[in-house]
N, C-alpha and C positions, 0 to 999 in steps of 0.2 A: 510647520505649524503657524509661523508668522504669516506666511504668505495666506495660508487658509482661512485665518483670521480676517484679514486685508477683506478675500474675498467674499466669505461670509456679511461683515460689514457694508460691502459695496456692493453685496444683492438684498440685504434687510432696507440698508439708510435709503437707497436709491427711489425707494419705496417697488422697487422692481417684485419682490416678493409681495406685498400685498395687493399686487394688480394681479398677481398668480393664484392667489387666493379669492380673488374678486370671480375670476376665472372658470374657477372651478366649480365654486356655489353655484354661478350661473347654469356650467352642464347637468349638475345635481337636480337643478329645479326641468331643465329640458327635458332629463331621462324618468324621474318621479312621475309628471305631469302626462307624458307622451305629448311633447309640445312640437307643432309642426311649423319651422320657419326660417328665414336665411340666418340660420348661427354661424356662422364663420364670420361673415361681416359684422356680426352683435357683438360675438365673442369679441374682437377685436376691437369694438368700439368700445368696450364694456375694460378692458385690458389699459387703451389708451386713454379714457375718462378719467381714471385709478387714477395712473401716473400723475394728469395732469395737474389734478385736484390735491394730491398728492405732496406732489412737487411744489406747487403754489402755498399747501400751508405750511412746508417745512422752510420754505423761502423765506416767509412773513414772520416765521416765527421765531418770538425771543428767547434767550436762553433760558432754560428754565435748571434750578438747583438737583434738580431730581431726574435728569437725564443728562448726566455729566459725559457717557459713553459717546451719545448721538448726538450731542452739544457739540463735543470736539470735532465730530467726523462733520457734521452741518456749516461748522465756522470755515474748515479746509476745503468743503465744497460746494460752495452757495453757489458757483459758475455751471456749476454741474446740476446741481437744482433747477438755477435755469433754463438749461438747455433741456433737460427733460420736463419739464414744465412745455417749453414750447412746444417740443416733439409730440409730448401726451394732445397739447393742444390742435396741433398739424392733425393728428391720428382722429382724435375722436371729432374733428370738423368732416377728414375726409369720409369716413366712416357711418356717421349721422347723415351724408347724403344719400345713403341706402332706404334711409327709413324718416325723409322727409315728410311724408303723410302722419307720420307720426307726432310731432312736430311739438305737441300741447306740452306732449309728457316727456318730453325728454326736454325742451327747455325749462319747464315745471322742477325739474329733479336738478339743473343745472345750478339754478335759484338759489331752492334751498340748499345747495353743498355750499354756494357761494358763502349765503348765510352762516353756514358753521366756521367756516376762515374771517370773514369779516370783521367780528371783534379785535380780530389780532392787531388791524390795521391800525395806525395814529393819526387817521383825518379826521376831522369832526364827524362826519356824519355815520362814520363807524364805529369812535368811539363812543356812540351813545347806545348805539348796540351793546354795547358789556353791559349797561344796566339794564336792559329788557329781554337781552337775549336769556332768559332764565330755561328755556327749550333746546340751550343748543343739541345737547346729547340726544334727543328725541330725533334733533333734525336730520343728525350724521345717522344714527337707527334706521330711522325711515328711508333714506336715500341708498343704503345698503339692502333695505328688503325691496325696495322698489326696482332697483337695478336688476339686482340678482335672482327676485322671484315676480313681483306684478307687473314689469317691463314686457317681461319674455312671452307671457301670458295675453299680452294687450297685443303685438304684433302679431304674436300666430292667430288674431281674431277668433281664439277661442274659449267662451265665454269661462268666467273665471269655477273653476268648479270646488264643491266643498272641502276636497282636497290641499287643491290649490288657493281657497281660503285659511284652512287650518297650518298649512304650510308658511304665507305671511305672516299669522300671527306667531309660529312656534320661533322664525328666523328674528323676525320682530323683537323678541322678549329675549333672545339669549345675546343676540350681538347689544340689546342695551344693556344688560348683566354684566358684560365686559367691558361697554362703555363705562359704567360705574365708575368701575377700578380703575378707568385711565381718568377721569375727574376726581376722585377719590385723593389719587397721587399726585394730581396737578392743582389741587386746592389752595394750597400756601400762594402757587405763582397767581393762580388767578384770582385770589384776593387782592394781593398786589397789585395786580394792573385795572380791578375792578371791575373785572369780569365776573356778573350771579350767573349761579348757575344750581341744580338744583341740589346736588350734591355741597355746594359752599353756603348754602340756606340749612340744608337739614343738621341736625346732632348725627353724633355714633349710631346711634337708634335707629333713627329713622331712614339714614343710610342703609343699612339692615336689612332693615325693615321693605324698602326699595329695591333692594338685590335679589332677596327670597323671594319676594313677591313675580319678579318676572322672570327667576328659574320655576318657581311652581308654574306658571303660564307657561313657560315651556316646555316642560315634562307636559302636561293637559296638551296641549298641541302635537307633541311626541304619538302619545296613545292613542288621540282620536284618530292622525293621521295612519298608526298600528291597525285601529279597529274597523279604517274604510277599507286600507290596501293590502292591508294582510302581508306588509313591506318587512320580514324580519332583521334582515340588515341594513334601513334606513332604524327602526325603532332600536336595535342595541347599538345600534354608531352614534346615533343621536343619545339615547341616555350614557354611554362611554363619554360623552363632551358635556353634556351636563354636569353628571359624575364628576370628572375632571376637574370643572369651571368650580363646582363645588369646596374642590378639596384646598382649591387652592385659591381661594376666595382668602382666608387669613392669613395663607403667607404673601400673598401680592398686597395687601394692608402695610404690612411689613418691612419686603422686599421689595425696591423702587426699581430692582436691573432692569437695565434696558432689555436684556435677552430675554428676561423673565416677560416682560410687557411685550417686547415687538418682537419676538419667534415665538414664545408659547401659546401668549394669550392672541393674538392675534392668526397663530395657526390652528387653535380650535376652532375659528368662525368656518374654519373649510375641512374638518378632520373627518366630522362625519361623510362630507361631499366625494371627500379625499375616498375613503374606506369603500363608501358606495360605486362609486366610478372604476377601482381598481376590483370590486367581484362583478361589475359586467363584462371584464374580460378573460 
């Protein structure tokens, strides 16, 4: 059981599971879409970019009160952060010479990931990011729907269809839903170091009020996507992770576990992808 432990740990903290998750969404949008393009080399850019980014903000990052689990495991392995840091970094350089014409938007999406680790930093000119960075959750959002649904879309050069509009905004709205709850939990820290953000601005309420609002956008994005494709197991995998995201909206308020935040809520962003990918076989 210890050992399992161990390794469980050492494929969540590595950030090695969330680039399998980055992964995955990405094929979800390939096979939805009928997207025609070199995914093998994306897939793996898309796999090594994770890591990198990954690895770089848990590097940067201070301890926070409310993640005691991955606190420990980050302080014992900050060499190992590194070194997958570089690796991600080696991968998604060689990888991005596939899709050099592309060039705009993937340095574009490079930016702003930067932008959401930024603040963490203690130089001057990052610290001043904690007080304007009031978008960061917006900016990790977008870079996750851009990666995994309007990237994949822009090299296959086919034109973006209403599908695969309703499809960014449905991805869009639920991975910020879950963003929430990791600012939500990290409010205390990032008071502290004087990081706004939109969640350490609003009350209880309006918090709330922010979460519903972009599960309802994504249920509306769920159905239209239902009502173009006629997709019965993208629409109940997707309302099953709504659903989900829903129930446990007040106990992650609550409950700071790490597992609870980085296996659950971080394995819904690919549950449905997950579900879909495993009945086309």
């Amino acid at each position: 059981m210890h050992l399992l432990k161990k390794g469980v740990h050492l494929f969540v903290f590595s950030n090695v599971y969330i680039a399998c998750c980055a992964v995955i969404m990405t094929l979800q949008t390939k096979q939805l879409l009928s997207l025609s393009y070199d995914s093998s080399h994306y897939l793996w850019f898309v796999f090594f970019s994770t890591l990198c980014s990954y690895n770089f903000h848990w590097y940067i990052m201070p301890v926070a009160p409310s993640e005691q689990i991955r606190a420990r495991w980050t302080r014992h392995n900050r060499t190992l952060h590194a070194l997958l840091f570089a690796t991600g970094l080696a991968g998604a350089v060689w990888y991005y010479s596939y899709f050099t014409q592309h060039w705009f938007w993937m340095l574009s999406v490079a930016l702003v990931t930067f932008l959401y680790s930024a603040p963490k930093l203690s130089y001057r000119p990052f610290v001043y990011l904690r007080k304007v960075a009031i978008g960061k959750t917006l900016f990790l959002a977008f870079v996750w729907m851009h990666v995994t649904t309007l990237l994949p879309a822009i090299i296959s050069h086919n034109p973006l269809t209403v599908t695969g509009t309703w499809l960014c905004v449905n991805r869009f709205s639920f991975i910020y839903a879950i963003c929430i709850l990791f600012d939500y939990r990290d409010r205390t820290s990032d008071r502290q170091q004087g990081i706004r953000s939109m969640i350490t601005y609003f009350g209880e309420a309006g918090i709330n009020r922010l979460f519903y609002l972009s599960l309802a956008i994504f249920f509306t994005g769920t159905a239209a996507i239902w009502y173009i494709e006629r997709d019965m197991v993208f629409a109940c995998s997707s309302l099953l992770s709504g659903a989900l995201l829903w129930w446990l909206y007040p106990i992650a308020r609550r409950n700071f576990s790490d597992y609870l935040y980085y296996i659950v809520l971080d394995g819904l962003m690919m549950l449905s992808a997950l579900i879909q990918l495993i009945s086309y076989f």
